[in-house]
C-alpha positions in Angstrom: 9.4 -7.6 33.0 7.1 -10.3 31.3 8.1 -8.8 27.5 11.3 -8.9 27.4 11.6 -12.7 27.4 9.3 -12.1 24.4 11.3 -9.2 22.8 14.2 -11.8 23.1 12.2 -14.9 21.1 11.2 -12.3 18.9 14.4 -11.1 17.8 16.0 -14.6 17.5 12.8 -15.8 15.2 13.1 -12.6 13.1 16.8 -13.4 13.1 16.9 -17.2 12.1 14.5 -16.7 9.4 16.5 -13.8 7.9 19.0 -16.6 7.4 17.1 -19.4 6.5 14.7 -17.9 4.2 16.6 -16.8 1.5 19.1 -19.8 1.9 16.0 -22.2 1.2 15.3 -20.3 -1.6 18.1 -20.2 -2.9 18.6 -23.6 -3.0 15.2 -24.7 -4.3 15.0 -22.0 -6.9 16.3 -22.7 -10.4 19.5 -21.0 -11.2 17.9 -18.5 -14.2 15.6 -16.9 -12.2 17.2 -17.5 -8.5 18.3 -13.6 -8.1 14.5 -12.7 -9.0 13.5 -15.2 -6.7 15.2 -13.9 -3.6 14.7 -10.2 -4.8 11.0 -11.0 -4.6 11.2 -12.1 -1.1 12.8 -8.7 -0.2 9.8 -7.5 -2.3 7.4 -9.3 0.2 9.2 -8.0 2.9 8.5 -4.4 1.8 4.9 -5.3 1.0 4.6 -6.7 5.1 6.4 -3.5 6.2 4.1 -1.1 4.1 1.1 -2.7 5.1 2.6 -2.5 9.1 3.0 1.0 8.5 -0.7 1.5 7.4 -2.4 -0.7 9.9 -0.8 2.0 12.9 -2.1 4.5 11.2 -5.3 3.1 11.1 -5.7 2.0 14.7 -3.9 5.2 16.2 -7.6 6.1 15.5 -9.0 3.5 18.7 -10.6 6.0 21.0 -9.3 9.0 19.5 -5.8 10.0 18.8 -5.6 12.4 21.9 -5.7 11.3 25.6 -8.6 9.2 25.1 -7.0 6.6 22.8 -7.5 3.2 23.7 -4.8 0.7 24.5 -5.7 -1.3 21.7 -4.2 1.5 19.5 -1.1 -0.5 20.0 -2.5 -3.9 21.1 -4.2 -4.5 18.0 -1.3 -4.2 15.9 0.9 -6.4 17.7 -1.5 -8.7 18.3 -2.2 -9.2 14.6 1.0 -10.2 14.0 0.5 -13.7 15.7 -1.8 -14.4 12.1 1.4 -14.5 10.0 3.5 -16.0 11.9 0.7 -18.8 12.3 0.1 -19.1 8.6 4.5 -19.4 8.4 4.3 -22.2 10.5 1.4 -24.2 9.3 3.0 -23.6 6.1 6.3 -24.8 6.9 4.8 -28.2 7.6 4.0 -28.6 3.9 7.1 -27.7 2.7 9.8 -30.3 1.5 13.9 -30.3 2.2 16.0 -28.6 0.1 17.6 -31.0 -2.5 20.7 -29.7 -1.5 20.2 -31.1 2.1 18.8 -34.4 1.1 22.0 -34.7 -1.1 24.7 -34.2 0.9 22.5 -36.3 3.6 22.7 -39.1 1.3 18.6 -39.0 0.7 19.1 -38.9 -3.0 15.9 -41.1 -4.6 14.1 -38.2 -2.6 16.0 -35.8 -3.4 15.3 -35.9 -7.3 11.9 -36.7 -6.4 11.6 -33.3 -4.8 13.6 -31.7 -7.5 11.1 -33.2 -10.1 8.9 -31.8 -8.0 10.0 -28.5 -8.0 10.6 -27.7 -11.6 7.1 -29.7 -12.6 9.4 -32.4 -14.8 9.6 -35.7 -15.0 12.2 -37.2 -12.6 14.3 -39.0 -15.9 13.9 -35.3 -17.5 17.4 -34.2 -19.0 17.2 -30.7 -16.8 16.3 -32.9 -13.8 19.6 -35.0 -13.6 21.4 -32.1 -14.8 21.1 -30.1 -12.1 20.8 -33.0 -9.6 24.3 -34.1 -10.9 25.3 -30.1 -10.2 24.3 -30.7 -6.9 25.9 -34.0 -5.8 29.2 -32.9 -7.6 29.2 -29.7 -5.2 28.2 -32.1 -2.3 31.0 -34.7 -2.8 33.1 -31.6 -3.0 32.2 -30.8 0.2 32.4 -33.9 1.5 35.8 -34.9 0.0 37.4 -31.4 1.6 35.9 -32.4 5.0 37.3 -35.9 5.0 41.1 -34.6 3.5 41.0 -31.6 6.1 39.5 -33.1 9.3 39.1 -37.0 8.6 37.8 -37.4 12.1 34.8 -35.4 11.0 34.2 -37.2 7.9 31.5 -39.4 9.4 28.0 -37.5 9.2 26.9 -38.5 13.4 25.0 -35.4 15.0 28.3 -35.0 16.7 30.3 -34.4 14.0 27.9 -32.4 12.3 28.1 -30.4 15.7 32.0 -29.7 16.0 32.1 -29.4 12.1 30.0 -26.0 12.1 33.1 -24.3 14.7 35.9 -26.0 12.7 34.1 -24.8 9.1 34.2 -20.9 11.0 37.7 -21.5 11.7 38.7 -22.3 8.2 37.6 -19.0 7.4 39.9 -17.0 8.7 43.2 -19.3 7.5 43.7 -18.5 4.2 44.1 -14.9 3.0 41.7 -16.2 -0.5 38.9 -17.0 1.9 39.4 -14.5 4.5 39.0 -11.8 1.7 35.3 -14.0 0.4 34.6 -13.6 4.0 35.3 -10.4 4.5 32.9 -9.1 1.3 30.2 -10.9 2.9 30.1 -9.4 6.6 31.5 -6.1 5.5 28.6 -5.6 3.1 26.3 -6.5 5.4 28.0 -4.8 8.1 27.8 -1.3 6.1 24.3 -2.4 4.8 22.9 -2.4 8.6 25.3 0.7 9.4 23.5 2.7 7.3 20.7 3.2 9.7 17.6 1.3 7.7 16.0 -0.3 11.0 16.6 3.1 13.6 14.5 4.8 10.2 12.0 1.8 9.6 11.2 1.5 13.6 11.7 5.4 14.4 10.1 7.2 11.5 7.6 8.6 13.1 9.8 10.0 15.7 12.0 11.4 12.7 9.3 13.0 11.0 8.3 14.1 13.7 11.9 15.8 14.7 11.7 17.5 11.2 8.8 19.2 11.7 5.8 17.6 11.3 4.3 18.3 15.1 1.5 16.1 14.6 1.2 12.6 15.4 -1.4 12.1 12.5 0.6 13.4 9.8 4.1 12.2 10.9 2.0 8.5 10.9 0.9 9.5 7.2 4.3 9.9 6.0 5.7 6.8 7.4 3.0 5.2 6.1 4.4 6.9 2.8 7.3 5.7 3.0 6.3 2.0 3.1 4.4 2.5 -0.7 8.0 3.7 -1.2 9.9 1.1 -0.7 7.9 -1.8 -1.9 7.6 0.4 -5.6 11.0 0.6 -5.4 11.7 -3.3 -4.7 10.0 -3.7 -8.4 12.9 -3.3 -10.7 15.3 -5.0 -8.6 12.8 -7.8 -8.8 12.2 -7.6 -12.9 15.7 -7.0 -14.0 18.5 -8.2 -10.8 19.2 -11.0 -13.1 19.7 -9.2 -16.4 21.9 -6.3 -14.7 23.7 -7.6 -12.1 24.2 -7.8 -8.0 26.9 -5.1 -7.8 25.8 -2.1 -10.0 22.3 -2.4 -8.1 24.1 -2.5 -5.2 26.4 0.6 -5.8 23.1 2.7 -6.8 21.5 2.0 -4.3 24.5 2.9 -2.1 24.9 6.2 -3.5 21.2 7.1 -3.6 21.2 6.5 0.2 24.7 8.4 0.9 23.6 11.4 -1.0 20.1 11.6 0.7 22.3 11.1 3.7 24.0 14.2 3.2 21.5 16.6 2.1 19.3 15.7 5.2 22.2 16.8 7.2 22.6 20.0 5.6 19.1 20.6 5.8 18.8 19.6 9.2 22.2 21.4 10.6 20.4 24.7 9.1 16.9 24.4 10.0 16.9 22.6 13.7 14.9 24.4 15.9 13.3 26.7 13.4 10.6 24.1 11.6 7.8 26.3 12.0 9.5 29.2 9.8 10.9 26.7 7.9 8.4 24.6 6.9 9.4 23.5 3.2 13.1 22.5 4.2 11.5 20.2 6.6 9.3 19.0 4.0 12.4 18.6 1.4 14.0 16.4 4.3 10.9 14.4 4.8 11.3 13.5 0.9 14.6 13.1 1.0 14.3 10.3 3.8 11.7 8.7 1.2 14.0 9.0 -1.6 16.6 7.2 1.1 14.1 4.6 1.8 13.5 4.0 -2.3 17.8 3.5 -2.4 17.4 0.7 0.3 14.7 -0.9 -1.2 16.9 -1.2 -4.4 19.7 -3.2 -3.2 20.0 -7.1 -3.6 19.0 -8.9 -0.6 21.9 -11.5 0.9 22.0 -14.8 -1.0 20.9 -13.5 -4.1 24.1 -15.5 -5.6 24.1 -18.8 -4.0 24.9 -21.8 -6.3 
């Protein structure tokens, strides 16, 4: 079938960019404000998905929203999504390496040119070669553990870069100090995924729908609901990740979502089946799936504390 090659590029640009994104910004963003800065990407993230949610609400109108809705009920909205991902890559052309990169590639003159650049100073400014002396100490770290671990590696040929990435995922995983760093970071994210977040954010409607709300129209509205949400929730993270902290937004967030969790399951283990005489527990579900969503939106996205 033609769309599932496409499904396929789909997922693999969706999942580079979740990786590279906040990377880049991490490492172009100044350290006081670098939280903030990858909070607001999670921020714009929400923003895109609330928007989503309101533009298939709006086009489930195309011909009606009975039988004699028009294909582009679902064509439109897919199809607008080529605009974005054109402006991303026009964009992308403008943008300069990280100064991190151009370090530990031995680019350096351009490398404090683009720092200079990027915190509006002058390149002999004292905050300029501080933090472009942070970064070449942490590169010649780098480079220093490379050449004492794996000396054959320690010259920087495409090659080398190549084998270095499976020997890097190796080291992992030999030292109990590292493997516990490593486990933090996949369990987290592991757990974060586990939760259910997509299955909600691509199968509301269906949900809603489960819960009671029999039409299509409203079970769009409150998806559509909970986009506003989860971008209002994204706020504070955004204004105050820095000043509090990764983990105790973290652990709110986590036990906003596990005790919305449970209370849906209550209500749902007592009410299935019996929504029409029962029409305000499936309304107290529907918020608490919205209070759920407002608990996601709360947590620190990955990379939030890269140095």
């Amino acid at each position: 079938m033609p769309h599932v090659p496409l499904t396929y590029c789909s997922g693999m640009g969706v999942g580079s960019l979740s990786m590279i994104v906040p990377m880049y910004n991490a490492e172009v963003a100044p350290p006081e404000v670098r939280g903030s800065l990858i909070a607001l990407q999670q921020l714009a993230i929400c923003f895109g998905i609330m928007i989503s949610f309101w533009i298939n609400y709006g086009t489930q109108y195309i011909g009606g929203t009975g039988h004699t809705q028009s294909d582009a009920a679902w064509l439109v909205p897919i199809c607008l999504q080529l605009f974005p991902a054109a402006i991303l890559f026009g964009g992308i052309l403008f943008m300069p390496f990280s100064p991190r990169w151009l370090v530990h590639h031995n680019r350096e003159p351009e490398a404090r040119k683009v720092l200079a650049t990027l915190r509006d100073l002058p390149e002999d400014h004292e905050l300029v070669e501080l933090e472009f002396l942070e970064i070449k100490a942490q590169s010649l770290f780098e480079k220093r553990t490379v050449a004492e671990h794996w000396p054959h590696l320690r010259e920087l040929t495409a090659w080398n870069t190549f084998k270095l990435q499976f020997v890097a995922i190796g080291s992992l995983f030999r030292t109990k100090a590292m493997f516990k760093r490593v486990i933090v970071a996949t369990v987290t994210m592991f757990f974060q995924q586990w939760t259910g977040i997509n299955a909600v954010l691509y199968y509301a409607p269906t949900i809603f729908t489960s819960l009671g709300l029999s039409s299509n129209t409203i079970s769009l509205l409150a998806t559509g609901v909970v986009g506003i949400v989860m971008f209002l929730a994204t706020i504070p993270s955004v204004l105050y990740i820095d000043r509090v902290g990764r983990k105790p937004v973290l652990t709110i967030g986590a036990i906003g979502m596990a005790t919305c969790h449970i209370i849906i399951a209550v209500i749902v283990a007592k009410n299935d089946g019996k929504w029409e005489t029962h029409a305000a527990a499936g309304w107290a579900a529907v918020v608490m799936v919205w209070l759920c969503m407002s608990s996601v939106a709360t947590r620190p996205h990955r990379n939030t504390k890269h140095n």
